[in-house]
N, C-alpha and C positions, 0 to 999 in steps of 0.2 A: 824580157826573157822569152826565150822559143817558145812555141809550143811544143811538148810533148807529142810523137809521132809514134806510129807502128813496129815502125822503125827501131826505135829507144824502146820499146818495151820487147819486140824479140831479141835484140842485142843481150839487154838484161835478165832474161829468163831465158837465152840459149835454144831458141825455136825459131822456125822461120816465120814470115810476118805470113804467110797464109797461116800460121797456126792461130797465133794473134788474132786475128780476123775473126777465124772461126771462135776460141773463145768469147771474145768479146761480142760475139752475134749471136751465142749460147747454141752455135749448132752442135747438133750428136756428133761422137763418133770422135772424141778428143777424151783420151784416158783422164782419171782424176786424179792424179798424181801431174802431168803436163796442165790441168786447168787450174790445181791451185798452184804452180808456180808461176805460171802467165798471170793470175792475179794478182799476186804477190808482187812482180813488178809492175805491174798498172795502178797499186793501192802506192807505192814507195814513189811511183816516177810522178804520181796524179796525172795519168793520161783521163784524158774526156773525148769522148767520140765525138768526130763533125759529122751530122746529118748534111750539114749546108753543103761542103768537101764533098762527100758521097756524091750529092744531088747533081753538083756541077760534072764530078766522072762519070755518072754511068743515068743520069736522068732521073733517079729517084732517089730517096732519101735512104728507104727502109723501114719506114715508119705507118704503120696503120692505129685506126682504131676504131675500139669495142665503144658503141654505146648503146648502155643499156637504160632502163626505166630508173631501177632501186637496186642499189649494191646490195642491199640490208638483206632482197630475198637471195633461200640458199640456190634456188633455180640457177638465177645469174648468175652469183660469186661460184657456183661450181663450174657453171658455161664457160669465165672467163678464166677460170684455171686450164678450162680445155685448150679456148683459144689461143696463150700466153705458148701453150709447149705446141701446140702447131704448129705456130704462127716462129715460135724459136727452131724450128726444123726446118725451114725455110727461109732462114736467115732475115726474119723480121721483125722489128722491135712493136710491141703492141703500148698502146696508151690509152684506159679505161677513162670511159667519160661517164658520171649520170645525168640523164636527162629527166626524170621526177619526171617523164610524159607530157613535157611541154612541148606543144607543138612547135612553135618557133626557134625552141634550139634543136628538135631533131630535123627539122628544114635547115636549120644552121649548117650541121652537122651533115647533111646530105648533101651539101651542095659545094662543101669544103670551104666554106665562106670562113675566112679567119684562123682557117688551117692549113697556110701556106707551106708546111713541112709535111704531113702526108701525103701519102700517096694516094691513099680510099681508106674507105669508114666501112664498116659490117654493124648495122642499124637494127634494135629494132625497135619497133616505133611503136606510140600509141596512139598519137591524135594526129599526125599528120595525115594527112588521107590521100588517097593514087592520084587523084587529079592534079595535086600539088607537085606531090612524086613524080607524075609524069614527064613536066615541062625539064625538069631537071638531074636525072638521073643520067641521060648520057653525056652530062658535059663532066661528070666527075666518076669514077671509080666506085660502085657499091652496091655492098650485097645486103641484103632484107632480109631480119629474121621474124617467123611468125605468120599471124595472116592476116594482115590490116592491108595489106599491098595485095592480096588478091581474092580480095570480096567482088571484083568483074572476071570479064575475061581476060580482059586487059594485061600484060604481064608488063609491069612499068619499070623492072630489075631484075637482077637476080635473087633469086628467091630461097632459102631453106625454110622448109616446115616440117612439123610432124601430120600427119593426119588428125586430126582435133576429132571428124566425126567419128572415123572408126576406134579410134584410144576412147572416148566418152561411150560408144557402145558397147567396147570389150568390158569394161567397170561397169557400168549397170546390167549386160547382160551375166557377169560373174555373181553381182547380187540376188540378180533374178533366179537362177540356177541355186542357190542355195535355198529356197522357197519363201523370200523377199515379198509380200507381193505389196504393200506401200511402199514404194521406194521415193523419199525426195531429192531433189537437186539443190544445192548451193553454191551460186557461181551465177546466175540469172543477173547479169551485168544493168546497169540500170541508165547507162550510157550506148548500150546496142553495140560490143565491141565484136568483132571480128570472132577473136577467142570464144567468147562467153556464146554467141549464137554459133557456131560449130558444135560445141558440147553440148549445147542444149537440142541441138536438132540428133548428135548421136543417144545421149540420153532418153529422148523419144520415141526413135526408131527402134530402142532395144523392147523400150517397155510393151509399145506395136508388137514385136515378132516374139514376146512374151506372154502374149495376149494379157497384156495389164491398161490400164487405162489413165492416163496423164490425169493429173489433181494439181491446177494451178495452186491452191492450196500449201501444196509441197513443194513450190518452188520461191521462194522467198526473195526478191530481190536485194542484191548488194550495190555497194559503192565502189568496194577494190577486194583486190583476190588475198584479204591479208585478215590476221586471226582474228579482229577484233570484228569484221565483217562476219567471218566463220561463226564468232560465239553469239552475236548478235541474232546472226541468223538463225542459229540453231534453237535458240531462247526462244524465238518464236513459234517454231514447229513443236518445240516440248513445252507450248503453253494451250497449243490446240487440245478440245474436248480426249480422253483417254482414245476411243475408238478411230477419234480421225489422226492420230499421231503416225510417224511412219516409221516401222522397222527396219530401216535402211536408209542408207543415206552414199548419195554420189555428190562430192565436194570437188567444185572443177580445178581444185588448187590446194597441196598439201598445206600450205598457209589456211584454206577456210578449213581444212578438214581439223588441222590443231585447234582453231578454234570451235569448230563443235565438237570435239571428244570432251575438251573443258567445259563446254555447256551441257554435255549429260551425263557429265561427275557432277557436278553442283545440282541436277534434277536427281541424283539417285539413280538413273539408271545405266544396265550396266554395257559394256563393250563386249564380244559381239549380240552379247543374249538380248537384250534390249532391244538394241538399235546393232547391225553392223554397218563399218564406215571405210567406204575407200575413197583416196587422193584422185590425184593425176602430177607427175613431177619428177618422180621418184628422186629426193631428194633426200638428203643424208640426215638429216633429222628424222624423218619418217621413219629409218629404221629402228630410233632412237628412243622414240614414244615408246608408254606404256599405256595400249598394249601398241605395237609395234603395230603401223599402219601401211593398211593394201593400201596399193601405188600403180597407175600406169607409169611405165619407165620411158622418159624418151631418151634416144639414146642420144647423150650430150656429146660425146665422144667423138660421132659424128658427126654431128651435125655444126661441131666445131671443125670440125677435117674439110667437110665441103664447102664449109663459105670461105673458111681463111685463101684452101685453093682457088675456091671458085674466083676471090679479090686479087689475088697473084696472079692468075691468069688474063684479067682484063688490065690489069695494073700494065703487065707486061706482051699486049699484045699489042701489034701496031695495025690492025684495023677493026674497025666497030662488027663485034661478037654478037650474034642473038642471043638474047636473054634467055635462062636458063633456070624453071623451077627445077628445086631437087628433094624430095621429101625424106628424112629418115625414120627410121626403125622407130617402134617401142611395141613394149609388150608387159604384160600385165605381172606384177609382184604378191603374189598371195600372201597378206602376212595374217598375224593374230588378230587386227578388228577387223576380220570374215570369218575367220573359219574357227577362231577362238582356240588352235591349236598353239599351248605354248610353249616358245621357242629361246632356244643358248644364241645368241648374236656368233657366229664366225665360231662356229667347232668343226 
């Protein structure tokens, strides 16, 4: 039996096959009345897209991918909602990977080793380190999220990141300002990650130009940026002498921050009177907490915009581009564990 073509599906849904296309590539700018009928012959005729077809017309497939650490945090699974409707405005099919932080499948994954249907991968890594990155990033398509790739000078990719120092200063200097003056940090990585020492040297810098004075004490180290770290961590700070306890708290990840708001509900003490507690993530739960938690925002939006282009552009360029950091935005969410002002979600 034939295959199913472009062809047979604009026939049978009365459009032309650039409509087709566009549908089925999910680009804007195709009414929703024309998308569910082009569907509707593509579900009746069971059309299947060939990547392989593409590949041979026009030299790529269309096909990129997101890999990321852990689907589970909402960091990610919101990043690659960004990425998904970007990456579909540009006519490109996205395929999420996780990589749980092993280094040798994000080298996998960089090097396009056994992803003979992509075009590039948008990475971002945890353990792989630049010198790996280095030897192999121009033989394949790909863009770096984060900062594991440029802890040198070195720029071994294209690169997006947020600012780690100044987002971890804007949050401890908003603590500081509310008249904070033990402030702890959670998020003191115990692996020396890229992340975790950015925030920890903005964390410092703020307490420095606050004229406060760092208390290794109040920095606890973790295993992973995830709650059970958070409450762990925070059980320890709420088990130091009453005076050496800290009134504040900077959580380098709304995962540790959920987990110590749970660890000082079960000490009795309260949010923001107690202790106040800001993130860094700004992640959609965060709004959701009770009490609703202060957040650096970075802004996902972009920062999904710039690598997807920035991989379309090298995807489709025919000679070797300089590599290209690009940092995006974020800015600070004041919510109720700071300023203990309480708030209607969306009035």
């Amino acid at each position: 039996m034939a295959a199913v073509t472009l062809k047979d599906v604009a026939e049978r849904a009365g459009v032309s096959i650039k409509t087709v296309s566009n549908v089925v590539r999910d680009a804007p700018r195709v009414s929703a009345s024309t998308r569910e009928r082009v569907m509707k012959a593509v579900h009746e005729l069971g059309y299947r897209p060939n990547p392989s077809a593409r590949r041979l017309r026009t030299g790529h497939s269309g096909l990129i991918a997101l890999a990321v650490p852990d689907l589970s945090t909402p960091y990610f699974a919101e990043l690659a909602h960004h990425v998904r409707a970007e990456a579909a405005g540009l006519g490109l099919t996205v395929l999420i990977e996780e990589t749980l932080g092993d280094a040798t499948e994000e080298l996998r994954l960089a090097t396009g080793v056994g992803a003979s249907l992509l075009d590039g991968v948008i990475l971002s890594p945890l353990r792989v380190t630049p010198d790996e990155l280095a030897s192999v990033a121009s033989a394949f398509p790909l863009v770096l999220l984060g900062e594991r790739s440029y802890v040198s000078e070195e720029v071994v990719a294209d690169h997006v990141r947020i600012d780690n120092v100044a987002a971890a200063r804007d949050a401890t200097a908003h603590l500081a300002a509310l008249g904070r003056t033990r402030i702890a940090a959670v998020g003191v990585d115990q692996q020396a990650s890229a992340t975790s020492r950015q925030r920890l040297e903005g964390f410092q810098l703020a307490l420095h130009e606050a004229g406060l004075t760092y208390d290794p004490r109040l920095a606890p180290t973790v295993k992973e940026f995830d709650r059970r770290n958070g409450l762990t961590a925070m059980r320890t700070l709420t088990a130091l002498p009453p005076e050496a306890r800290p009134d504040a708290v900077f959580c380098f990840s709304d995962l540790l921050a959920a987990g110590a708001q749970r660890a000082l509900y079960e000490a009795g003490l309260s949010i923001p009177g107690d202790v106040a507690v800001a993130g860094i993530d700004g992640s959609e739960e965060a709004l959701y907490s009770t009490p609703s938690l202060t957040s650096v925002v970075p802004d996902k939006a972009t920062i999904a915009s710039l690598a997807v282009k920035c991989l379309a552009t090298r995807i489709r360029a025919e000679e070797t581009l300089p590599y290209e950091v690009h940092t995006a935005p974020h800015w600070l969410d004041a919510r109720e564990s700071t300023d203990g002002e309480r708030r209607r979600l969306f009035t």
